[in-house]
N, C-alpha and C positions, 0 to 999 in steps of 0.2 A: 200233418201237411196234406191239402188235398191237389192231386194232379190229375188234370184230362187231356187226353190227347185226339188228337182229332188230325186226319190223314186228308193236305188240301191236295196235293199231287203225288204222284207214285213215288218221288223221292223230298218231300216237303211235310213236314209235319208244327203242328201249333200245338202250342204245351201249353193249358191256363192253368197258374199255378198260383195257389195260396198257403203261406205259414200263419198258425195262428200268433195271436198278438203277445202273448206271454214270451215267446220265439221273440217276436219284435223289441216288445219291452228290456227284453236281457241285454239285447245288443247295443237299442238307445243307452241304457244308463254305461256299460262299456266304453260307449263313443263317449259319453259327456266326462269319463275319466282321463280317455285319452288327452280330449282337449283341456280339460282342465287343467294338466299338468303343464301346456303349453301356453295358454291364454296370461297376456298381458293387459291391463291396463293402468290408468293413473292411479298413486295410491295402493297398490298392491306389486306384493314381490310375484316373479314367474311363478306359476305354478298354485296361488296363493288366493287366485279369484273365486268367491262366493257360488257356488253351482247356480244361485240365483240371477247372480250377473251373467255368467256363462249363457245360462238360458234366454238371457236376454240380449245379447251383443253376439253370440257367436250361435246364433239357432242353426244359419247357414254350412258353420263348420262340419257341426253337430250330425245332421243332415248328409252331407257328405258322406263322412267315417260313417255313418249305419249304412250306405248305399253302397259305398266298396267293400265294405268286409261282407255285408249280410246278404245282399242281390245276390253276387258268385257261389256262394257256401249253399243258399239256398235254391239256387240253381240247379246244383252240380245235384243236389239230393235229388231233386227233382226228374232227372237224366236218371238215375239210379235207380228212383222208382217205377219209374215209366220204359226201362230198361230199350234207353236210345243211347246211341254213341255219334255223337252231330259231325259233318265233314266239315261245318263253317264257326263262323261265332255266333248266338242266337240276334237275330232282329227283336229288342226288346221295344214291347210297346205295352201303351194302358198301365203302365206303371202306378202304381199307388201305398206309396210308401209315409203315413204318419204317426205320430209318437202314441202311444196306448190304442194300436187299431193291428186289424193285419194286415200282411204285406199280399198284395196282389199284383200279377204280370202276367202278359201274354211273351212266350217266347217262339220265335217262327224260326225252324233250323231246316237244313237240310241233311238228309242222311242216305245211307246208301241205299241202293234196291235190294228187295228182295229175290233172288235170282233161281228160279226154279229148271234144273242142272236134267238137262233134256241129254241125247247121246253124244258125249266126249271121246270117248271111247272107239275105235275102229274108223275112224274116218280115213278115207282114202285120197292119195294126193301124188301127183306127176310128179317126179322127182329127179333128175338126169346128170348127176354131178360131172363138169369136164377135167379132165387134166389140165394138169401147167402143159403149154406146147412150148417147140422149141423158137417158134417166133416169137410168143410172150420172152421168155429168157433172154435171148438175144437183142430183145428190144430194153430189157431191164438194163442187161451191161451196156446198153449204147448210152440209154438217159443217167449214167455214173457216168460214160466219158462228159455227154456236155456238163454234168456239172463241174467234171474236174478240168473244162478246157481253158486256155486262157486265153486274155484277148492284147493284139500285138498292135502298135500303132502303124498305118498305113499312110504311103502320099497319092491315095486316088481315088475317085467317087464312091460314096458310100453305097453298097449295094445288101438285098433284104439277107441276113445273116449276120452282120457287122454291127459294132457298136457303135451306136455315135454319141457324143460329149456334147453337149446343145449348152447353150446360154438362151432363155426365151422370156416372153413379155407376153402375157395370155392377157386381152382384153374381151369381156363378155361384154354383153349388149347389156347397156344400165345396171354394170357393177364395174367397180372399180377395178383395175389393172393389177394384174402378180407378178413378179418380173422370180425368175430363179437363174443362178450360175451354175456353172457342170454339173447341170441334171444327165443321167446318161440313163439309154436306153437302146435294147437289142431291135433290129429294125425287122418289122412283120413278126414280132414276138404277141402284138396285142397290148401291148404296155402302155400305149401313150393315145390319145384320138386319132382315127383312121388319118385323118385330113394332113396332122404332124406327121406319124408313121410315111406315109404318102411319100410327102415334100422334102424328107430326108434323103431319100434315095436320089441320087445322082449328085448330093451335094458335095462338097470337099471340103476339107479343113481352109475358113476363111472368107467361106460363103452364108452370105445370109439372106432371105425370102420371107416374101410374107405371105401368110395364109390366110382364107377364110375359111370358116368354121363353124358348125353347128352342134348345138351339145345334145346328147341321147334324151330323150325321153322317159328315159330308168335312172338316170343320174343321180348320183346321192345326196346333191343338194337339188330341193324342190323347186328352188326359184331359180337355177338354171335349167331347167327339162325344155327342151326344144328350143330355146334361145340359141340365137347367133352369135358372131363376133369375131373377132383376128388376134391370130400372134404373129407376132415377130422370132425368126427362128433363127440363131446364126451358131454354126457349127466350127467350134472348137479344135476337134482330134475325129478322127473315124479310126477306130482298130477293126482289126479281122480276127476269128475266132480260130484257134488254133486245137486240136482237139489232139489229145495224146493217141500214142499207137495203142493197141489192146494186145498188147502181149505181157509176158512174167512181170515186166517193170512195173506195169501199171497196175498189177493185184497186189505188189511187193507194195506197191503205195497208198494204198489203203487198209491195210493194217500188216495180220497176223496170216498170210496168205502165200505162199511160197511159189504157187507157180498160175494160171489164168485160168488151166482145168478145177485150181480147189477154189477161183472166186466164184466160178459157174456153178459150181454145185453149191456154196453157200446159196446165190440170188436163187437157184431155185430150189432150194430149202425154205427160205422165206417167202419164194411166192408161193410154194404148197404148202406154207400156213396161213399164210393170209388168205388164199382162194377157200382151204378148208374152214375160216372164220367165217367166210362169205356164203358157202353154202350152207352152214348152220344155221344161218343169220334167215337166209330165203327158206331152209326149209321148216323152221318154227314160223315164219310168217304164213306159209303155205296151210300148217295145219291150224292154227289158231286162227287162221282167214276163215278155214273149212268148220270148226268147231264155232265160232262163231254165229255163219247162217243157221244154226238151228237155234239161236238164242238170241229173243227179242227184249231189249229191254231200255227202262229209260236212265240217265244216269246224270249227276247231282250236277246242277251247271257251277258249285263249288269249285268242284272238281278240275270241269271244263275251263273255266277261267285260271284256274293257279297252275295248269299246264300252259295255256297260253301264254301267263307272266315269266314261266322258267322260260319256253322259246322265245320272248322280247328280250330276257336278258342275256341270254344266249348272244343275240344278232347285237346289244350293244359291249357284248366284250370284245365281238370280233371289231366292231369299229374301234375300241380303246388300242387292239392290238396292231391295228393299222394306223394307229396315231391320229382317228379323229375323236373327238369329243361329241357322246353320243346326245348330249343335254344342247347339242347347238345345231342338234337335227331337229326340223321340223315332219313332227310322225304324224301321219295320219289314223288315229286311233282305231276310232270306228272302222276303217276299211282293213287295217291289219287286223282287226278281233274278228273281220268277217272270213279272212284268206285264210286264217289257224284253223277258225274252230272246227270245222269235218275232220284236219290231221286229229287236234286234241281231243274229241269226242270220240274220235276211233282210238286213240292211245288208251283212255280212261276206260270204256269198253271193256281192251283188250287187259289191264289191270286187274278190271274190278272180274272178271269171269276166271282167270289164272288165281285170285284168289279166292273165288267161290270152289273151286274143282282143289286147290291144296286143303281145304278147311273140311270139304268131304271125302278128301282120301287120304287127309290126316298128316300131309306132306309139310314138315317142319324140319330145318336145320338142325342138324344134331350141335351140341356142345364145341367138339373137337374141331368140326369143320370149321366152325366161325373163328375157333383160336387159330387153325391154318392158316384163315386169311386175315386174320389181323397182325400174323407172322409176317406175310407178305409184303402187309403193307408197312410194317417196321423194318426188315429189309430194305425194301427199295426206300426208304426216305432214310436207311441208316440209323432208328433211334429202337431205346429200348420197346420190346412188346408192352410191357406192364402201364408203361406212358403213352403211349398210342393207342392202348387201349381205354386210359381212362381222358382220356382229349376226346376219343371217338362218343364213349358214352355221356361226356359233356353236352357236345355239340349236338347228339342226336342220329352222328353218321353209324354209329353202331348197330343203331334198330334200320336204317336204312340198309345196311348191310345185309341182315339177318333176310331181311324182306327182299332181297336180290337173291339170295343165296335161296329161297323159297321159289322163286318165278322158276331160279335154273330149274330146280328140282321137280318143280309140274311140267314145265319144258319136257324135261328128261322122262318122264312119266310119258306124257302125250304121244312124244316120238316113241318110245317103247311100245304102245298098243295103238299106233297107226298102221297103215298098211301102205307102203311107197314103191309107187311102183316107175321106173324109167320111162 
């Protein structure tokens, strides 16, 4: 088999790639068994047509079967020899594939950069980690009372803090009308359009107004962005927010907590672990930002776009999760691939260098580790290791895994022979 490669940009490469024809010939007559077995026509049983017929009525078939079995097989050899590992699938073109000839193709893939691994090593970075304070804390237990507040129904104008119970009729400018019954909503919470929020306030259970109204401009639907229109608002019930005392009673009510000094010290047990997640978080971006500037390189827009694709489907789970139907949004394609792509080309970047710096310092998950966290993950979901583990290596999440457990570990590395100074 003869293969050349030829380098069109720093991450793009063309592969012309020829098998000779005896290669060819083995796999035509292959295909012409497969179909043969298969081929019907009049006057003969399945399987029972004349190769002569075959070749004549199903050349197309025929044709086929050589192009899926023999194209990939002699592909992949071809990858092999030329010792590339593609980030995408190849752009096949100049294809020439006939019966007693060779096979010829151009294949155009894209692969990674070459990444020549400048200083990693000692990079220095401002680093100032804060404490939990006692006002973060205290603000913690307050946002557990409003959640656990309740709301009591009143007889007098709704004022911003209260809830009110609406029945409304939303007309847009050149869309048809919504009408909803006891929608409720906290007032100056942000919940509803400025204009409704607004025209609640001073109402009373039994009053209704009508409003005018314009819709934002970032709206989720495109064809209300800056359009007009009116609702009709009439208020139901107004409640007022009742918020418990912060004493024993109230830690005794959310769980396993005996008195309000051992709820305080849980919330800030958990905010000094989530602040200390948080500084981890800032200070591997700080050094990987720092290890970064001394490495220029280009990197595969493969890559770049199938980041892109995870952050679109991202932002359409969170519409599923709020109950809209992401397939009845109109996207702007083009402008969303243009707003990603600096994040996703800094993500891919910061990927493909974490994995040039583990591959020269040899930084690989050990065995045990990986069975740790496939422990965990059988754990929290409750099912045996042995099955979670072979669901994980089904699906592929297990090499993902591995290749997480690799990032921590040059992380770990990096922060180890930086220098941080407050």
């Amino acid at each position: 088999m003869k293969v050349a490669v030829e380098e069109l940009e720093a991450c793009k490469r063309r592969l012309a790639v020829e098998a000779p024809a005896d290669v060819v010939q083995k796999e035509w007559e292959r295909a012409y068994g497969r179909v043969q077995k298969q081929a019907r026509l009049p006057g003969f049983r399945k399987g029972h047509v004349p190769r002569s017929l075959v070749k004549l009525h199903f050349a197309d078939d025929v044709r086929r079967e050589v192009a899926e079995h023999l194209i990939p097989d002699v592909y992949r050899q071809a990858l092999t020899e030329a010792r590339l590992d593609p980030v995408n699938e190849p752009d096949l073109q100049e294809v020439k594939l006939e019966e007693n000839a060779p096979l010829s193709f151009v294949a155009v893939v894209e692969v990674k950069p070459a990444i020549a691994l400048a200083d990693y090593k000692g990079v220095e970075v401002q680093h100032a980690p804060a404490a939990v304070s006692d006002d973060e804390a205290a603000a913690a237990l307050e946002q557990m009372r409003e959640q656990q507040a309740e709301f009591r129904a009143v007889d007098r104008a709704a004022a911003s803090g209260d809830l009110a119970v609406v029945d409304y009729t939303l007309r847009p400018d050149e869309h048809d009308a919504t009408t909803a019954n006891g929608y409720h909503f906290v007032i100056g919470s942000g919940a509803v359009m400025p204009e409704i929020d607004a025209a609640a306030v001073g109402m009373k259970a039994g009053d209704q107004k009508d409003v005018a109204l314009r819709f934002p401009d970032d709206h989720r639907l495109e064809s209300l962005r800056g359009k007009g229109g009116t609702a009709t608002l009439k208020v139901s019930e107004v409640k007022e927010k009742i918020l418990p005392a912060l004493d024993d009673e109230f830690a005794k009510s959310l769980g396993e907590f005996a008195t309000l000094d051992a709820l305080r010290a849980e919330v800030r047990k958990q905010l000094e672990t989530r602040r200390e997640a948080e500084q981890r978080r800032e200070l591997e971006d700080k050094i990987v930002g720092a290890v970064l500037q001394h490495h220029e390189f280009t990197v595969p827009d493969a890559l770049v776009m199938r980041q892109i694709a995870h952050q679109v489907e991202h932002a359409r789970e969170r519409l599923r999760r709020q109950g809209v139907d992401p397939d009845g949004v109109k996207w702007d394609v083009p402008k969303l691939v243009g707003e990603l792509r600096p994040g996703a080309e800094q993500g891919v970047r910061r990927a493909l260098l974490l994995e040039a710096i583990a591959d020269k310092e040899g930084l690989v998950p050990a065995d045990d580790e990986v069975e740790a966290e496939v422990e965990k993950i059988a754990r929290a979901s409750q099912r045996p290791a042995p099955a979670v583990r072979r669901m994980m290596e089904k699906s592929g999440d297990l090499e993902a895994l591995r290749i997480g457990l690799r990032e921590r570990k040059t992380l770990d590395f990096l922060i180890g022979h930086a220098t941080v100074r407050a």
